[in-house]
C-alpha positions in Angstrom: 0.0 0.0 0.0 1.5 3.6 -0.8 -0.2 6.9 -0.1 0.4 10.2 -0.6 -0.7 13.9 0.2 -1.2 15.6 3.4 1.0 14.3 6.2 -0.2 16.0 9.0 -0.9 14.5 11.9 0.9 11.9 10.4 -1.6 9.9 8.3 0.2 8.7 5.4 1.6 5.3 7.6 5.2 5.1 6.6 6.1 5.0 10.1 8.0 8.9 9.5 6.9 10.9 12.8 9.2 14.0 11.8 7.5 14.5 7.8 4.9 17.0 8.2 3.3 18.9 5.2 2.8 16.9 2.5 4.2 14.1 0.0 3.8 14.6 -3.5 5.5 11.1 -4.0 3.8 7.8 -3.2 5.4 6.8 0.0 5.1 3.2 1.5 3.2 1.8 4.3 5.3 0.0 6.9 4.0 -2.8 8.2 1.5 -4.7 6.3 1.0 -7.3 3.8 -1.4 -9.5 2.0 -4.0 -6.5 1.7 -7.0 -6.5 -0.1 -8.6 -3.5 0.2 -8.0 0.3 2.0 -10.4 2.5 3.2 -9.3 6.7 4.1 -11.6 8.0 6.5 -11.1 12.2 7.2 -7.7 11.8 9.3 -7.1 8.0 9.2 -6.8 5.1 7.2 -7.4 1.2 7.3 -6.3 -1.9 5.4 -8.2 -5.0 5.0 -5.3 -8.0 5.5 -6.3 -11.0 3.7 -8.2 -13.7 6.3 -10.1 -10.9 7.9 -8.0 -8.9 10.2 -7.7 -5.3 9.6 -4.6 -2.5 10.4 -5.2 1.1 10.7 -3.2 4.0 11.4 -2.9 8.1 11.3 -5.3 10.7 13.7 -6.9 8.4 16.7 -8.5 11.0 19.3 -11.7 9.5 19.4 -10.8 5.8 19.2 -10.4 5.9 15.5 -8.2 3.0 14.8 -9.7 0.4 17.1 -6.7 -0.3 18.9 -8.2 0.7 22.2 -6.4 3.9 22.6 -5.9 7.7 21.4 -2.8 7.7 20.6 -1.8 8.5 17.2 -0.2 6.0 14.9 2.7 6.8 12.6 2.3 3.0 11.3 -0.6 0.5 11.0 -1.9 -0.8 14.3 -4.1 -4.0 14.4 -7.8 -3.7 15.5 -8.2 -5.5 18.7 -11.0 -8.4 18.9 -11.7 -8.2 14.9 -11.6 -11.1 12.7 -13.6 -12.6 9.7 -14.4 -9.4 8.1 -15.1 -9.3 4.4 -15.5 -5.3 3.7 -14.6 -2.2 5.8 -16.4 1.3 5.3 -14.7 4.6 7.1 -16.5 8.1 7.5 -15.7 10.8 9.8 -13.2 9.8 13.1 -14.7 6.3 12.8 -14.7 2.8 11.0 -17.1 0.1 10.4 -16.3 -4.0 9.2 -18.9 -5.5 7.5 -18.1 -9.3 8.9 -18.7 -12.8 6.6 -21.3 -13.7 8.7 -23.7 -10.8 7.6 -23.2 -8.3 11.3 -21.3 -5.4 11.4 -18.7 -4.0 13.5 -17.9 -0.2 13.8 -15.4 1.8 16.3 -14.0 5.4 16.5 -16.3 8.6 16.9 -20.1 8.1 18.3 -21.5 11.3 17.9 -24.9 11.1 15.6 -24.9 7.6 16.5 -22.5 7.3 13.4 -21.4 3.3 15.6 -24.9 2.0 15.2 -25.0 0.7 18.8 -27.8 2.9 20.3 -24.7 4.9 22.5 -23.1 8.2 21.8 -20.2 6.7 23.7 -16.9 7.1 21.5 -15.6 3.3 21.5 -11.8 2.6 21.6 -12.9 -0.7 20.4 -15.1 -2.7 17.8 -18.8 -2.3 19.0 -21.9 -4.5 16.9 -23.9 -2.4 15.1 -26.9 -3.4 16.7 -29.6 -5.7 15.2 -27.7 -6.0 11.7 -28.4 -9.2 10.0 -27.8 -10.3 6.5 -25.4 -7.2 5.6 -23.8 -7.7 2.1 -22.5 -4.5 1.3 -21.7 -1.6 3.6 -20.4 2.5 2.9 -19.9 5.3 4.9 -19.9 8.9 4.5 -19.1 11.2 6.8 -21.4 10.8 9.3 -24.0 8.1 8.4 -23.7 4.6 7.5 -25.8 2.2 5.1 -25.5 -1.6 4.6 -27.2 -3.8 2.2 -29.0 -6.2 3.5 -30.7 -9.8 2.9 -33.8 -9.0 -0.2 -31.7 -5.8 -1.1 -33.0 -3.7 1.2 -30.9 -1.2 2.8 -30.4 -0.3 6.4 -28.7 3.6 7.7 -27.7 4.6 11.0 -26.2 7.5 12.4 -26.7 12.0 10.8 -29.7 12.5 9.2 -30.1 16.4 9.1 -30.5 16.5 5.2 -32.7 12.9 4.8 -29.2 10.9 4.0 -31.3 7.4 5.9 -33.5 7.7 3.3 -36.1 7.6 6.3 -39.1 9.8 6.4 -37.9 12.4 8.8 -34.7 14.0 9.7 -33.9 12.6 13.0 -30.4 10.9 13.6 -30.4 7.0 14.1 -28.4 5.7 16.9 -29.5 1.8 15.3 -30.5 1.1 11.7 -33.2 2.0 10.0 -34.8 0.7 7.3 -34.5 3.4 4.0 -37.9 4.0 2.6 -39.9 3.5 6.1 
């Protein structure tokens, strides 16, 4: 994995505490292999390892990374207690795993109820997204999450100022919601 850009705070993951700015070049990870996917939330980043475990690393003040602290990570850090995920989704100071066996899995941030776990609590940790079953597909965006579930329906949880649930009012969701109820 390489990235590039803005290297404030550190987010890039080569494991450089001292570059600050930016990198115009493609720098290295350090630390991981076997990845099959990445996901760049606003200040942080994860990778997908292949067999389920995931690695995340840059800004962590709210729990972002999963590793059950704050502190920030100039390298990728495992997420503690994950495993069998298929997909991850990242939005604003937080992360969610979509898992093989249809749940979900999300960790960072709680404001909004952007975890899904009916709790405002910022989590240092993986919490389940509660009563998610069947997920196929999940995506985040800055606040709000959706998943794709069993009959293609979809399910959102967390900021809804502006109707982005797709339910019939504007409320936030601390737990999923069906879109179109």
């Amino acid at each position: 994995v390489k990235c590039w850009g803005n290297a404030q705070d550190i987010w890039l993951g080569d494991g450089n505490d001292k570059l600050t700015g930016r990198s115009l070049l493609p720098l290295t990870v350090s630390g991981i292999s076997n990845v099959t996917d990445v996901v760049a939330g606003n200040y942080h980043s994860c990778a997908l390892i292949s067999g389920g475990s995931v690695k995340c690393w840059g800004s962590n003040s709210n729990g972002t990374l999963g590793d059950g602290t704050t502190t920030m990570r100039t390298s990728p850090v495992s997420v503690s207690g994950l495993s069998g995920v298929s997909e991850l989704a990242a939005g604003s100071d937080f992360t969610c795993a979509r898992l093989s066996d249809g749940t979900a899995k999300c960790w960072g941030l709680a404001s909004n109820g952007r975890l899904g776990n009916n709790d405002t609590t910022n989590q240092l940790t993986p919490v389940s997204v509660s009563g998610l079953t069947g997920a196929s597909q999940i995506s985040a965006k800055n606040m709000s999450t959706c998943a794709v579930i069993s009959g293609n329906a979809v399910k959102c949880w967390g900021r809804n100022d502006k109707g982005q649930l797709g339910s019939t009012d504007t409320f936030d969701r601390l737990t999923p919601v069906q879109a179109g109820e």
